[in-house]
N, CA, C and O atoms as a DFTB+ gen file, in Angstrom:
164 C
 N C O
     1  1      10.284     -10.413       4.027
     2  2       9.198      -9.972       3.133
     3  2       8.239      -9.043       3.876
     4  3       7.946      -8.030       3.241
     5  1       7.847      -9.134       4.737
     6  2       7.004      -8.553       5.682
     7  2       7.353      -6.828       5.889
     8  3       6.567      -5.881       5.861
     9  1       8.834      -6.845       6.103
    10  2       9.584      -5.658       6.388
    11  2       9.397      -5.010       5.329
    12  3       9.013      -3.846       5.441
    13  1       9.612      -5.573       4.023
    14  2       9.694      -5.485       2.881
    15  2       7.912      -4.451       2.369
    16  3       7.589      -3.339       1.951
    17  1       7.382      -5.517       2.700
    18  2       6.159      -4.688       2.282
    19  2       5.434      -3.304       3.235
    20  3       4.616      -2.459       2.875
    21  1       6.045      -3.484       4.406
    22  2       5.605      -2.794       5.402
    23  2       6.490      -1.120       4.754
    24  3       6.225       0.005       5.177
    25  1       6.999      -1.285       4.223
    26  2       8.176       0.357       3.774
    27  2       7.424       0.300       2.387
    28  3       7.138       1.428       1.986
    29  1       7.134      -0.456       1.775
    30  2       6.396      -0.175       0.475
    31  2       5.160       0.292       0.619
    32  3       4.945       0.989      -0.372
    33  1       3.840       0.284       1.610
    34  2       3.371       0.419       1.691
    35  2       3.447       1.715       2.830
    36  3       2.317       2.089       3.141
    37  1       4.278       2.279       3.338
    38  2       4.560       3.561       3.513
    39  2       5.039       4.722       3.180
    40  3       5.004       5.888       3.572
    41  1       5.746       3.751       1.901
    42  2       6.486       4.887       0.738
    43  2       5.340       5.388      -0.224
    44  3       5.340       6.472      -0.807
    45  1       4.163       4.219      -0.304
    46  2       3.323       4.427      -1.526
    47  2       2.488       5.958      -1.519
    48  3       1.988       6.592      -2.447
    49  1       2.570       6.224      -0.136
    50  2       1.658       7.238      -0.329
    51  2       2.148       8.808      -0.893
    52  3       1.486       9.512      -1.655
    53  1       3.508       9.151      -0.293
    54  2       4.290      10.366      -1.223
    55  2       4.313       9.591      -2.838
    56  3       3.696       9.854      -3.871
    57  1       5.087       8.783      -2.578
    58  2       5.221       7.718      -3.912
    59  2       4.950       6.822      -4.574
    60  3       5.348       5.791      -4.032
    61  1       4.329       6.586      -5.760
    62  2       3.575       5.902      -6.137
    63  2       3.974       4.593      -6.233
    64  3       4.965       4.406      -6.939
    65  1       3.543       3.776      -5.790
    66  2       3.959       2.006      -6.155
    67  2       3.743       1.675      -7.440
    68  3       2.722       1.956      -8.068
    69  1       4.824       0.994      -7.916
    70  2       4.351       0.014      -9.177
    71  2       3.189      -1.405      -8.580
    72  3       2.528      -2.073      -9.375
    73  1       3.175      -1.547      -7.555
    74  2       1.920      -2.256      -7.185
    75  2       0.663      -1.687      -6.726
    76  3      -0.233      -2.528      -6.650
    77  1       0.412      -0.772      -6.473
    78  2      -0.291       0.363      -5.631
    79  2      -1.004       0.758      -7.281
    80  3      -1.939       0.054      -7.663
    81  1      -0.569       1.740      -8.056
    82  2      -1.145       2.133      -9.288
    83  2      -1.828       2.863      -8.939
    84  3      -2.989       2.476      -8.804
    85  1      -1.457       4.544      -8.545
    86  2      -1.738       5.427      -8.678
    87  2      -3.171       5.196      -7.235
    88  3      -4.392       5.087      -7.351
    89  1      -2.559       5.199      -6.395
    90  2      -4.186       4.935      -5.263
    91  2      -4.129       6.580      -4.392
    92  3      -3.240       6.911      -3.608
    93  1      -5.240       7.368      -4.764
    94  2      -5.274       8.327      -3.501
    95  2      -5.295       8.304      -2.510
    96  3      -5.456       7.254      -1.887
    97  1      -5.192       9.074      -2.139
    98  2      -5.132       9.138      -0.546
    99  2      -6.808       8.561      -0.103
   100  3      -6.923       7.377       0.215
   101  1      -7.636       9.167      -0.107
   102  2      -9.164       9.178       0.205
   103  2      -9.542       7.024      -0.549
   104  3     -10.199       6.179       0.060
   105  1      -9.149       6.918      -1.319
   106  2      -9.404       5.690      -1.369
   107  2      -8.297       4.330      -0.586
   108  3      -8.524       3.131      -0.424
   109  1      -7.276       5.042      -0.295
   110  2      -5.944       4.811       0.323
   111  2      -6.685       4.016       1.322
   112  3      -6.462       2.816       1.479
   113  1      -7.432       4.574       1.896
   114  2      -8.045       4.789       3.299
   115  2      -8.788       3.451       3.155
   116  3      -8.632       2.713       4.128
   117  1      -9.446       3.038       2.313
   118  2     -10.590       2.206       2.322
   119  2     -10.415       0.804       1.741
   120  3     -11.055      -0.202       2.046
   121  1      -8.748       1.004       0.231
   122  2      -8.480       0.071       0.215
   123  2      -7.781      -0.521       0.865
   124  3      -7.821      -1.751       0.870
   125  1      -6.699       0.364       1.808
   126  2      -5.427       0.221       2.359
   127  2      -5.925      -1.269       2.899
   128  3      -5.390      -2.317       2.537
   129  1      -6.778      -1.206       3.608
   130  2      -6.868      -2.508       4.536
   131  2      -7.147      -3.614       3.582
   132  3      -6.276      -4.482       3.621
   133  1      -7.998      -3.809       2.835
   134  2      -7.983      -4.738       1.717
   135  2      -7.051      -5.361       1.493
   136  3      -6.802      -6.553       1.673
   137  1      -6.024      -3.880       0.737
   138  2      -4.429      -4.687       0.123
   139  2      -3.721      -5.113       1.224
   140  3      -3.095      -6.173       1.192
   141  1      -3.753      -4.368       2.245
   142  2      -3.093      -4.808       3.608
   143  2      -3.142      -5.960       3.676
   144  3      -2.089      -6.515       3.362
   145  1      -4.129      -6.738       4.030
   146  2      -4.657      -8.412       4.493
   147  2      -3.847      -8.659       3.370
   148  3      -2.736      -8.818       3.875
   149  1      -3.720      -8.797       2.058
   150  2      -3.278      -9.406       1.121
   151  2      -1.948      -9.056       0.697
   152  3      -1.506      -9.828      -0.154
   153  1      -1.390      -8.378       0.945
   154  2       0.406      -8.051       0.878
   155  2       0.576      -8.981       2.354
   156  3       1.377      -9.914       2.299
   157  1       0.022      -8.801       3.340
   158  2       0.841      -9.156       4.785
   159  2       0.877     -10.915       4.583
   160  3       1.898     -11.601       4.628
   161  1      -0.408     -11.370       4.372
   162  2      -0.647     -12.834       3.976
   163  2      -0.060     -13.444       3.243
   164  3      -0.371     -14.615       3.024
């Protein structure tokens, strides 16, 4: 799972996640870590 989210969350940024929902880049930045803690957990 870990692996799993770690490529989803590197794909999201050319490509949009169906979990992600449309996140820019500039907010990317600020939520990334947010969702981070909470996808990795």
């Amino acid at each position: 799972s870990s692996a799993d989210n770690n490529n989803m969350e590197s794909e999201a940024e050319p490509m949009i996640s169906p979990g992600q929902q449309e996140v820019p880049t500039e907010q990317e930045e600020s939520n990334g870590d947010n969702q981070n803690s909470q996808t990795r957990v």
